[in-house]
Structures are given as structure tokens and as C-alpha cells.
NUDOPA-528132 format. One record per atom (N, C-alpha, C, CB): x negated, y, z. Coordinates in steps of 0.1 Angstrom, whole numbers, padded with zeros to 4 digits, always signed. Glycine has a CB too. Layout:
<lumdrens>
XYZ;...
</lumdrens>
This chain:
<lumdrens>
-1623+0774+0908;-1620+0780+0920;-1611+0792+0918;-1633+0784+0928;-1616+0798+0905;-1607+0811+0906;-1594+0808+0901;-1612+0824+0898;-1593+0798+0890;-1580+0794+0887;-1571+0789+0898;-1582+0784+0877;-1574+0780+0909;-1573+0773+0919;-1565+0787+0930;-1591+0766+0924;-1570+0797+0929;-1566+0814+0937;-1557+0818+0929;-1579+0826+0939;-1556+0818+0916;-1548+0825+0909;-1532+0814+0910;-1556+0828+0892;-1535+0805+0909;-1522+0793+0906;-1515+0794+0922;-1528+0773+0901;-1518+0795+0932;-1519+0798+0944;-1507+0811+0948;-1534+0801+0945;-1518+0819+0944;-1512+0833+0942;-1500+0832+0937;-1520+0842+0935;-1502+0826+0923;-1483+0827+0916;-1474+0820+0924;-1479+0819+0899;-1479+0810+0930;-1470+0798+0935;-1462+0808+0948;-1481+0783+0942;-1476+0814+0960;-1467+0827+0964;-1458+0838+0959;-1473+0833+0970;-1462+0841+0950;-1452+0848+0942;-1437+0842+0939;-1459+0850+0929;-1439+0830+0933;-1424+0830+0931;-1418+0827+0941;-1419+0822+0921;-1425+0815+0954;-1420+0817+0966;-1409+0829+0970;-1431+0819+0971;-1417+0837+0970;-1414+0855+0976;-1402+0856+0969;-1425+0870+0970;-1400+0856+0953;-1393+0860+0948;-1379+0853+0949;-1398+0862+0938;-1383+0835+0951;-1370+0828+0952;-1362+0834+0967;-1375+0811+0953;-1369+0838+0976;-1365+0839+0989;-1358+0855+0990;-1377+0837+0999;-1364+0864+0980;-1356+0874+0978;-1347+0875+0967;-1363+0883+0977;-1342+0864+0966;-1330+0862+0956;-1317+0856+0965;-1335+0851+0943;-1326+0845+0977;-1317+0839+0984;-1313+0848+0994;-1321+0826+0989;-1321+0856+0999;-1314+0867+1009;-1307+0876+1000;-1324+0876+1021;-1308+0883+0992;-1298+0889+0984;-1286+0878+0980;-1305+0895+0971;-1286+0867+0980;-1274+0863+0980;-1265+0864+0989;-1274+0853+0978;-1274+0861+1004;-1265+0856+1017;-1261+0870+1017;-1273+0848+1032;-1265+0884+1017;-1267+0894+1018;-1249+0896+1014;-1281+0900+1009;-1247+0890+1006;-1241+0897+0997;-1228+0891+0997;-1248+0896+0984;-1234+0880+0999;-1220+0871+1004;-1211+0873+1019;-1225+0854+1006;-1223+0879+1027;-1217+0883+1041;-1208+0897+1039;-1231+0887+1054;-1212+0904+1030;-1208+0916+1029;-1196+0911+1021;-1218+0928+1022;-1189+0902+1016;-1177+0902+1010;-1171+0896+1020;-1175+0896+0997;-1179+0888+1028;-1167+0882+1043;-1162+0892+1053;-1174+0871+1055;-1172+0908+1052;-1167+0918+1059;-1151+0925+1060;-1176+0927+1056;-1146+0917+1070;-1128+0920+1067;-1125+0935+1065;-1118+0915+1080;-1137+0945+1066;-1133+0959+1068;-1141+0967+1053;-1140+0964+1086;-1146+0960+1047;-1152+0960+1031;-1140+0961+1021;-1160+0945+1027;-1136+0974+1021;-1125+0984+1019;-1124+0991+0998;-1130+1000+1034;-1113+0986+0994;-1117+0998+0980;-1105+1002+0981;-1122+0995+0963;-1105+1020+0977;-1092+1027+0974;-1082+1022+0962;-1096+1039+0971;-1075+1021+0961;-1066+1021+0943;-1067+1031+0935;-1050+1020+0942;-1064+1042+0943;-1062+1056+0939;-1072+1058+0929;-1063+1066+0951;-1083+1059+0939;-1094+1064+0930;-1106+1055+0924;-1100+1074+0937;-1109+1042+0930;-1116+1035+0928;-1129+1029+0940;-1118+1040+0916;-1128+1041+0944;-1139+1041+0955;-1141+1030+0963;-1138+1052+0964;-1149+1025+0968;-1154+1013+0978;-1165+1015+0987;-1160+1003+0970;-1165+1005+0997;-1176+1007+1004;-1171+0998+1017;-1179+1022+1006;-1182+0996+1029;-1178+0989+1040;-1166+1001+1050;-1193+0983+1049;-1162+1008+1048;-1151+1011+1055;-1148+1027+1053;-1153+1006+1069;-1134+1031+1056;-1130+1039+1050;-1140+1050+1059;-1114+1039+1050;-1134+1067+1062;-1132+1072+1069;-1122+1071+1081;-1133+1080+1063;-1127+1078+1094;-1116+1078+1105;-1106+1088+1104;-1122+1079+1119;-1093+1086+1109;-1082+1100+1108;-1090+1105+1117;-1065+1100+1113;-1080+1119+1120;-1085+1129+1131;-1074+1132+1142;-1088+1143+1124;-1059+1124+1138;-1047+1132+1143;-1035+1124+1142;-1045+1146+1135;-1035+1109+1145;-1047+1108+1154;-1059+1103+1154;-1045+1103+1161;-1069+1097+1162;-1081+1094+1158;-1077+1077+1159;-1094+1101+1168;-1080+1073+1143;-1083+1061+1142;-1092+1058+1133;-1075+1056+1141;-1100+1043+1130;-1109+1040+1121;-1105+1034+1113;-1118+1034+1125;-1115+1032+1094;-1111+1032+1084;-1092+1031+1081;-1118+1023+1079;-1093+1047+1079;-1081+1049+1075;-1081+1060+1063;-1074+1053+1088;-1087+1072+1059;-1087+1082+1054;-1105+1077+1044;-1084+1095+1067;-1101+1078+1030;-1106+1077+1017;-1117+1087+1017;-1095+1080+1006;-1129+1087+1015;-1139+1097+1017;-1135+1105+1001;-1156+1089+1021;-1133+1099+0991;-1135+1100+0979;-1121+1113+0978;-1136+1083+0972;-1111+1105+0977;-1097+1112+0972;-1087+1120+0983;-1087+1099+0966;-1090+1115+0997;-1087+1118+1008;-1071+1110+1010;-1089+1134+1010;-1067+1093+1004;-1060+1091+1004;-1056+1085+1018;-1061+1087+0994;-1044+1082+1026;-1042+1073+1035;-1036+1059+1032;-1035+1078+1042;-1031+1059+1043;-1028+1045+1039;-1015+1042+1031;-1028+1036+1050;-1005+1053+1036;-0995+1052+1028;-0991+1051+1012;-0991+1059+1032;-1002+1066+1010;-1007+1067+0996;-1011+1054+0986;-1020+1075+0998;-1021+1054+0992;-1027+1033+0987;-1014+1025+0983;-1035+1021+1004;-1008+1024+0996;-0997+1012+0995;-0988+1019+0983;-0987+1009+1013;-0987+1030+0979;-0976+1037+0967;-0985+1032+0956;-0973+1057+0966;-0996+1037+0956;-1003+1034+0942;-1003+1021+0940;-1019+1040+0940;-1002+1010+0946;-1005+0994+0949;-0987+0991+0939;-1008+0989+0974;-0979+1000+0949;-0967+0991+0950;-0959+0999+0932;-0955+0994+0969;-0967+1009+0928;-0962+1020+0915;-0970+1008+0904;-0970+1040+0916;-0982+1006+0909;-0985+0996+0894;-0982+0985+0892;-0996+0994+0891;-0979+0975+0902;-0975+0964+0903;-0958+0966+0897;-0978+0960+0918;-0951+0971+0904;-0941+0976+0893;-0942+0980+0878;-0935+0986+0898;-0952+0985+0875;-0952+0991+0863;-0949+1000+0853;-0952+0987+0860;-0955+1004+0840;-0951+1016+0835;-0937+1017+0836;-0955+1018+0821;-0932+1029+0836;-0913+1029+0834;-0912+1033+0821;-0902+1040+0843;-0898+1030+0823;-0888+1037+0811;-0893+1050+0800;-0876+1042+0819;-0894+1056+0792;-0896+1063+0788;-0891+1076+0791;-0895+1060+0781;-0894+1084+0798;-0892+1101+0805;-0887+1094+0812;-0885+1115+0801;-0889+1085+0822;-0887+1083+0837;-0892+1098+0841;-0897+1069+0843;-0885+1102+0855;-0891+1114+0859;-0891+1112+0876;-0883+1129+0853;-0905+1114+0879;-0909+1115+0893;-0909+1128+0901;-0922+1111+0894;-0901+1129+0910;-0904+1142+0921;-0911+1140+0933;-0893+1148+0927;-0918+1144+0937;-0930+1145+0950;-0927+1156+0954;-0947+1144+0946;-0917+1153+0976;-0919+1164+0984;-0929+1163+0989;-0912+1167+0991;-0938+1178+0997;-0942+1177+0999;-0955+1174+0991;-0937+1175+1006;-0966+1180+0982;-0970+1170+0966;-0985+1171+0977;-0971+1179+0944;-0990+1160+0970;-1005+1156+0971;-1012+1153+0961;-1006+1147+0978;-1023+1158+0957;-1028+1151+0946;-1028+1140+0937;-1035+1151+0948;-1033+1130+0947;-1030+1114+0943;-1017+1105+0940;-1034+1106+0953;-1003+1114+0942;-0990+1111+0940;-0990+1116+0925;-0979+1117+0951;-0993+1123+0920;-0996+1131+0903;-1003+1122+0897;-1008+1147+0900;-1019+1116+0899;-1024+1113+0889;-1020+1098+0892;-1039+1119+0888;-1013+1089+0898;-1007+1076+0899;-0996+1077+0887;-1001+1073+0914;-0986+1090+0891;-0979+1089+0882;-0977+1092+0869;-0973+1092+0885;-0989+1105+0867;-0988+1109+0853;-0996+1096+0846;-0996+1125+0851;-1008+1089+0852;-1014+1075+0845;-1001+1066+0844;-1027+1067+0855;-0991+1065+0848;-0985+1056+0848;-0972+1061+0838;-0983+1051+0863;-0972+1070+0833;-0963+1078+0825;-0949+1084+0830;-0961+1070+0816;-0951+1086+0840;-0939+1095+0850;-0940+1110+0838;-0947+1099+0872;-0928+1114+0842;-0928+1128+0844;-0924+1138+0854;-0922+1131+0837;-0938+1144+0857;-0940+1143+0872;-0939+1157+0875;-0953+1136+0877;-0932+1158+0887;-0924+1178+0894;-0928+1171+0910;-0896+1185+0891;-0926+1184+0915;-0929+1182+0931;-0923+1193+0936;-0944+1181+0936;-0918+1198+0948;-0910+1205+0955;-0916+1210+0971;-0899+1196+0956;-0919+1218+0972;-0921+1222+0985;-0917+1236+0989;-0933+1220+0988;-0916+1241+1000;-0908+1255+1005;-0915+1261+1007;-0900+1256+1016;-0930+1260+1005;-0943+1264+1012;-0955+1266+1003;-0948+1255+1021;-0958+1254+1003;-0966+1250+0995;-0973+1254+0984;-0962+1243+0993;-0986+1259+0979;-0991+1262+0967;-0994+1252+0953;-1002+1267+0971;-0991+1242+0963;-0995+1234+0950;-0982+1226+0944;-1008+1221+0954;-0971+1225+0952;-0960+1226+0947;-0952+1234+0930;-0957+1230+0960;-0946+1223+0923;-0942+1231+0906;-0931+1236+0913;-0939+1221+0888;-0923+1235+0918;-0910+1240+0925;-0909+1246+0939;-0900+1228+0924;-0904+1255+0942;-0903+1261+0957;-0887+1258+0956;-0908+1279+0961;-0886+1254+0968;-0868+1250+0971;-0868+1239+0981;-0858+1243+0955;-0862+1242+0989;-0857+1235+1004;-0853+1220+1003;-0842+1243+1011;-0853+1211+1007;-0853+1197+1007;-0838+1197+1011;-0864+1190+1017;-0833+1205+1018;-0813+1204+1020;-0806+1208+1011;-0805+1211+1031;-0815+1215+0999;-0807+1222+0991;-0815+1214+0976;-0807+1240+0995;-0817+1207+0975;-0826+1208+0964;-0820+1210+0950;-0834+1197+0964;-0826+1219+0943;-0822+1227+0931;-0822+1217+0918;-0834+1239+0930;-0816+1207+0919;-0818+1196+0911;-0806+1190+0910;-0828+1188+0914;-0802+1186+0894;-0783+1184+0895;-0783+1168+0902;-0772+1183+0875;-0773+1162+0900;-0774+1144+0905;-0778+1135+0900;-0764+1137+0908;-0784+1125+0908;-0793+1117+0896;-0802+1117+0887;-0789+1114+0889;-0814+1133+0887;-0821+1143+0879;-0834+1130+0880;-0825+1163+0887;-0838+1122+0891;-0852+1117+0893;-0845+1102+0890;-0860+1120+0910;-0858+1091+0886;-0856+1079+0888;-0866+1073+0903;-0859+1073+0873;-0876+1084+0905;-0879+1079+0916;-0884+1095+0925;-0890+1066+0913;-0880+1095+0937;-0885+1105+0948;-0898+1097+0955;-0872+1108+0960;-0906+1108+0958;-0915+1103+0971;-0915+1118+0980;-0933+1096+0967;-0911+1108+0994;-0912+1116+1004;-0919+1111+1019;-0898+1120+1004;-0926+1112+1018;-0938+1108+1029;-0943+1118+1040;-0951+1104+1021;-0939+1112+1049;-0945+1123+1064;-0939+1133+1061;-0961+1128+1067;-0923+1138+1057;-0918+1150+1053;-0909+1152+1067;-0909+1152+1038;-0898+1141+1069;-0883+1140+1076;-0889+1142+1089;-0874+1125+1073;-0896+1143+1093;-0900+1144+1109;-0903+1162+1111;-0918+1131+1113;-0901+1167+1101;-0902+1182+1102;-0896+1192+1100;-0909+1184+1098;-0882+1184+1095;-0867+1189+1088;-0856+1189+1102;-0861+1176+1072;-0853+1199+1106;-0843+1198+1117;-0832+1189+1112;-0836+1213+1121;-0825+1191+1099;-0816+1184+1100;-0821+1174+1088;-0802+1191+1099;-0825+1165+1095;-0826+1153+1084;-0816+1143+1077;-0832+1145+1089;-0807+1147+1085;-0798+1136+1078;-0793+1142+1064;-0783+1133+1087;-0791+1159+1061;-0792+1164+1051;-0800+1160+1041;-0792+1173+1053;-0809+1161+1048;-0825+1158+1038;-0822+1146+1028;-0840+1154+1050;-0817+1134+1037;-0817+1122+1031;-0806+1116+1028;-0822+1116+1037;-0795+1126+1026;-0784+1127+1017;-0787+1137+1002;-0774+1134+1025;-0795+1142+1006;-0799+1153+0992;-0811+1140+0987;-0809+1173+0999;-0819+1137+0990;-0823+1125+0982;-0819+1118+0972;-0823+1118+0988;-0808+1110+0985;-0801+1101+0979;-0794+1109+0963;-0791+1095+0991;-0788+1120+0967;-0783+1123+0952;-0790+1127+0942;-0774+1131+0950;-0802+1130+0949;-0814+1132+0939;-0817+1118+0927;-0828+1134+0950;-0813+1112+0932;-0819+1092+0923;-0804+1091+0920;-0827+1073+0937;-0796+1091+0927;-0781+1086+0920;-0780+1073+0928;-0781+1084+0901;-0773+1062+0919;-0775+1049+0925;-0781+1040+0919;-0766+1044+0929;-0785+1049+0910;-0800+1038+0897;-0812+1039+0897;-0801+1041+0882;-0817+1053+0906;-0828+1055+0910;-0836+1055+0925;-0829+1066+0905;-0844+1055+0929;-0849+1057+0946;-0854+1060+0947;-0852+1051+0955;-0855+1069+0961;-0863+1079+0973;-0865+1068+0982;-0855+1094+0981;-0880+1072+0980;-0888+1062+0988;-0896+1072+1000;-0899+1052+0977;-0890+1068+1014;-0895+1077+1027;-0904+1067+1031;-0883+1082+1040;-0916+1076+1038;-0924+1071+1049;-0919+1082+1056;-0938+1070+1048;-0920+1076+1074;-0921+1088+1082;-0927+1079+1096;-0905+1098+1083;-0934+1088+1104;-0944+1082+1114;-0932+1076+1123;-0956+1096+1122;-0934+1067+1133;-0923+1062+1140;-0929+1058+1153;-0916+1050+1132;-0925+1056+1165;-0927+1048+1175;-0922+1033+1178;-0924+1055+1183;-0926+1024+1175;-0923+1007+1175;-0916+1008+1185;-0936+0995+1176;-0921+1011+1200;-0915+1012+1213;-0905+1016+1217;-0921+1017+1220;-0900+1023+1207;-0888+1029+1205;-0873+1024+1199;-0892+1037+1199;-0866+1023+1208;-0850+1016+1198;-0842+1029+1194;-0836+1004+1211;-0845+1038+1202;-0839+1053+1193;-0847+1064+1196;-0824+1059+1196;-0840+1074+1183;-0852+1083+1180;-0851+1097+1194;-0849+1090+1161;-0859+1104+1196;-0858+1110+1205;-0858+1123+1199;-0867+1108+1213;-0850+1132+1199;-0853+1152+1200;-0847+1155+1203;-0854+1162+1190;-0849+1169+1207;-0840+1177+1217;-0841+1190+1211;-0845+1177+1233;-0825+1192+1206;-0825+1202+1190;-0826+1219+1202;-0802+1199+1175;-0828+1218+1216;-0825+1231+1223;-0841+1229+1231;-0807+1231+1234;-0850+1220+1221;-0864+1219+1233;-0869+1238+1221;-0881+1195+1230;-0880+1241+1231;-0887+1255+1227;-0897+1248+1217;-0894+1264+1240;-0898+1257+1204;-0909+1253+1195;-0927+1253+1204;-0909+1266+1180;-0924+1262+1212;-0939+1261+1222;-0942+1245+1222;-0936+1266+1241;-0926+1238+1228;-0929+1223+1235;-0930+1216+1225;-0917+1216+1245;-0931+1219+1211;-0936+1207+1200;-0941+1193+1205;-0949+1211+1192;-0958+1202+1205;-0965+1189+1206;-0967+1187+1216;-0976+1187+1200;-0960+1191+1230;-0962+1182+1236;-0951+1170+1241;-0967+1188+1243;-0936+1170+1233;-0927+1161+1231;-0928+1154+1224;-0918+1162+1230;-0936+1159+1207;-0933+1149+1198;-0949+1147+1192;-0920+1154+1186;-0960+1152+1199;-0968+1146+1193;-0979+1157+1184;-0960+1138+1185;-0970+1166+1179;-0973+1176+1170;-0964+1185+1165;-0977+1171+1161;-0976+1195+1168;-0963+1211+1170;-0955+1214+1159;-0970+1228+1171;-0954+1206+1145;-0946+1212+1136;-0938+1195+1138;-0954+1219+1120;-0936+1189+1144;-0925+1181+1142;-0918+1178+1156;-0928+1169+1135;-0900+1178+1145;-0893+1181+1156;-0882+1166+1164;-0883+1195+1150;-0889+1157+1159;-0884+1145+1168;-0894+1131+1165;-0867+1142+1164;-0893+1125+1177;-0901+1109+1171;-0892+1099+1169;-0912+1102+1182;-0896+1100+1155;-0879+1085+1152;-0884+1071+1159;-0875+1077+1129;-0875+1064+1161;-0871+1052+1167;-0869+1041+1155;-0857+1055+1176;-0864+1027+1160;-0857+1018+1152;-0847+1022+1142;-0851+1010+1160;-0841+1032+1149;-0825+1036+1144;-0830+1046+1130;-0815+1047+1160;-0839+1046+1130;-0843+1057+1117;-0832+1053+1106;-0863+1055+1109;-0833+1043+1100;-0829+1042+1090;-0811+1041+1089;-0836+1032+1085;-0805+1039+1104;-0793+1041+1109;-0788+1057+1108;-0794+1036+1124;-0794+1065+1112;-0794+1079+1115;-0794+1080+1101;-0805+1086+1124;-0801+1080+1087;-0798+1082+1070;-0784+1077+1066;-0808+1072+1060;-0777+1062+1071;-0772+1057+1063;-0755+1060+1068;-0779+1042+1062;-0758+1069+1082;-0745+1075+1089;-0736+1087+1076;-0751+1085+1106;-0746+1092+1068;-0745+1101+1057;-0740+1096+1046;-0756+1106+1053;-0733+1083+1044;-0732+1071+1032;-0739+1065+1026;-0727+1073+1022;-0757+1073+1028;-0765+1068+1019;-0771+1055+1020;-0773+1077+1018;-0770+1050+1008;-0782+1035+1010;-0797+1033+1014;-0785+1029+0997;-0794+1024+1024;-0810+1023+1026;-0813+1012+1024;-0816+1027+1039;-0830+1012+1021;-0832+0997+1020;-0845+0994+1023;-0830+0992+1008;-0852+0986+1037;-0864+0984+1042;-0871+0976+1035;-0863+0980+1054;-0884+0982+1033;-0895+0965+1029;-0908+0970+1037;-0902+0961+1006;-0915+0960+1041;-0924+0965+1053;-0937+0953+1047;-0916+0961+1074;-0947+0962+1047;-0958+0960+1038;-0960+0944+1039;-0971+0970+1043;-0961+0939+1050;-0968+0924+1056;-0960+0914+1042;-0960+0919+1079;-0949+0923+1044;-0938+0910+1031;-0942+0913+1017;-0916+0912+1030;-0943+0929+1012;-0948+0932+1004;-0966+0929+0996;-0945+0943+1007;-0977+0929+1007;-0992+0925+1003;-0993+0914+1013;-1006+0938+1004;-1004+0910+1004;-1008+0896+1010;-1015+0904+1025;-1022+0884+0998;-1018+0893+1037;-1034+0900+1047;-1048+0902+1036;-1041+0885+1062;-1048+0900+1026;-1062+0900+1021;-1063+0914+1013;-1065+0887+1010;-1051+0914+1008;-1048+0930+1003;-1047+0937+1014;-1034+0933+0995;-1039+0935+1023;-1040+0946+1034;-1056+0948+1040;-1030+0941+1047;-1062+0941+1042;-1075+0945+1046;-1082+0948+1033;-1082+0934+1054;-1082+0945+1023;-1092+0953+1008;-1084+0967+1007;-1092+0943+0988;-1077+0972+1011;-1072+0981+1005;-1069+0994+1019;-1060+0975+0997;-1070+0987+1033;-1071+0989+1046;-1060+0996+1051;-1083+0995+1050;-1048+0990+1046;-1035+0994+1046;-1026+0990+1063;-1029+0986+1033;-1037+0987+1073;-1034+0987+1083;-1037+1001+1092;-1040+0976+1086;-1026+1007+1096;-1028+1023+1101;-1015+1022+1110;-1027+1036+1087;-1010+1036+1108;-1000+1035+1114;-0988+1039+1105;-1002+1043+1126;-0987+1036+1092;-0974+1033+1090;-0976+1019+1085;-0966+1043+1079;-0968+1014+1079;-0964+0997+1076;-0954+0991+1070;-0963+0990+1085;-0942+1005+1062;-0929+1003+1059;-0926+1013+1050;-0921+1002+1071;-0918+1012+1037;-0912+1019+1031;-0896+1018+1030;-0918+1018+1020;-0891+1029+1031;-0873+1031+1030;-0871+1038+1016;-0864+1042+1043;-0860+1029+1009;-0855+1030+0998;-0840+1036+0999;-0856+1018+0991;-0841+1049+0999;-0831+1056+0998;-0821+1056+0982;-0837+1068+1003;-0810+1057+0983;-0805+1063+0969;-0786+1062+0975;-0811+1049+0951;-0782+1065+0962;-0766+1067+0966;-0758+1053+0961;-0758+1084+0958;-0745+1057+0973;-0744+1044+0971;-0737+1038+0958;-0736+1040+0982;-0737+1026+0953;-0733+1028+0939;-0718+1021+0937;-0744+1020+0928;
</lumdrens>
């Protein structure tokens, strides 16, 4: 009888245990069908979904870990997939962020950054003037900068001679889809910032014509827009759906 209770007992036991193996499977398996089941590149970090921006407010978008966006991601994505460079390849980063350094110094850049402001910037010097002879970089990044530069078309002529016509400056800048041209009004009051463009330190919302308005300066441009660049499966593991979606490849013409 007691053997009869004991064999019983095990039989529930492994019961239990088969059934907590099979819900840890399904468990587990649902959580990889979760289209919003997100990992950074940058830093490694994972989880069912990012953080939300603030400005504006949207969901998984902002890296709890590194505080990367989405643009960021799509650089580190699109920097390794290209691969190590040349030997003293040298990277400049306006405007610097952490995660643009340690992409590039892992990837063997030699890596400077530039800002007019900025503390964490290795160089102070103006983006129309930049203190760098022609052709000094093999690659620029300049992300969310040009929307805060009165005269941008300078900006992205100084780029361009920044790379030469062997190297590229690669821009993000925020845009309105709805838009076939860009809007500012170089005589609106800094008061009226944000309430024309969105946000008080920038001074126009570009349009379609963005890359029109660069290339009036001679310089080369050249669009790739993520959808062609990552698969949808990358775009959702990596949650590269936000509000940018496009990189411009600036450089001079050759």
C-alpha cells in the first residue's frame, strides 16, 4: 500500500514537472512571437520593449540601458555590417554621444567629435567653419544637428569637404512626411521656436526638399531609407520604427 502511495506520488511528480516544462516552453515561445521583444546593438541590452521618448512622447523607442534611439541603433547596425575599416580610418561625431565612440573605437575608427558647446565634445568649433583641412574624415556623423544651424546649407557643404569625395557624412535630421517643402521663417522671433517648429532650439521643419536644399551647394547626396536597408524582422528586434527612417550620404562631388 505504501509503495502503491509512493509510485503514485512520483507519477504526480513528474506529471507536474512535464507540465512545467511544457508551459515554460509555450512561455517562451510566445515571448519570441512578441513583435515588440526588442535588443539594443549598442549595448546588448534586451527585453520586451524599449523605453518611451518624452519629446515627443512615443513607445519603445529610447534604450533603458545606453539611452540609445533609434537612429543610433540603425548606425551601430549599419557601421558593423559594413565593417572594420581601413587602417586610421578617422571618424568625426557632431554633436558626440556616447554610443557613436564606443561603435567606433570597437570598430577601429579614430574617433574626434566637434561641438560649439558641448562638454563632452574633443573639439570646440562651429559646424560652418570646421577647423579641419579637406577630406580630414572618412566618415562624419551628424544626427539631429541641421535643424538647429541657421544656415544649413553651409553646414552641409562644410561636411561634404569634410569626407572629400572618398569619404561620407552621414545626416539624420527630424522631417515632416506631410511636407513637400521645408518651412522657416529666418525673420520669425526666437520666442516663436517652438511654437512653429516644434522646439525652441530649432529653426525650421524640413520637408521632402531636404536633401534638394544640400545638393543646391554642389554637394552629393545620397538617400537609403531603412525599410531597403533591414529586413521588418530587424526593424522590429532592434525597434527601429520611430520617427526617423532614412540616412543622407553627404560628401563632395568627385
Amino acid at each position: 500500500m505504501t509503495s502503491t502511495v509512493v509510485h503514485q506520488a512520483d507519477l504526480a511528480r513528474d506529471r507536474a514537472v512535464r507540465r512545467l516544462r511544457r508551459a515554460k516552453r509555450r512561455t517562451h515561445r510566445s515571448l519570441l512571437r512578441v513583435s515588440r521583444r526588442v535588443q539594443c546593438p549598442v549595448c546588448g541590452w534586451h527585453g520586451l520593449t524599449l523605453m518611451a521618448s518624452q519629446n515627443p512622447r512615443r513607445p519603445n523607442r529610447i534604450c533603458p540601458s545606453c539611452g540609445s534611439s533609434e537612429r543610433y541603433r540603425a548606425l551601430d547596425l549599419w557601421m558593423r555590417r559594413k565593417g572594420a575599416p581601413a587602417r586610421g580610418a578617422r571618424l568625426l561625431e557632431i554633436a558626440p554621444i556616447e554610443t557613436v565612440r564606443h561603435t567606433a573605437e570597437d570598430l577601429g575608427y579614430r574617433y574626434t567629435s566637434l561641438d560649439l558647446h558641448s562638454p563632452r565634445a574633443l573639439v570646440r568649433g562651429d559646424l560652418c567653419r570646421l577647423p579641419f583641412a579637406d577630406a580630414s574624415f572618412d566618415l562624419v556623423i551628424c544626427f539631429h544637428v541641421l535643424e538647429h544651424v541657421p544656415d544649413d546649407a553651409t553646414a552641409a557643404a562644410e561636411l561634404a569637404r569634410a569626407v572629400g569625395s572618398d569619404g561620407t557624412a552621414m545626416v539624420v535630421v527630424p522631417w515632416d512626411v506631410e511636407r513637400t517643402t521645408t518651412f522657416e521663417d529666418p525673420d520669425a522671433d526666437p520666442a516663436d521656436y517652438e511654437r512653429l517648429y516644434g522646439q525652441s532650439d530649432h529653426v525650421r521643419i524640413y520637408g521632402a526638399d531636404a536633401p534638394e536644399r544640400w545638393r543646391r551647394t554642389g554637394t552629393s547626396v545620397r538617400e537609403e531609407r531603412w525599410e531597403d536597408d533591414f529586413s521588418p524582422d530587424a526593424r522590429a528586434h532592434h525597434a527601429l520604427e520611430g520617427d526617423d527612417d532614412r540616412f543622407w550620404f553627404l560628401s563632395a562631388p568627385a
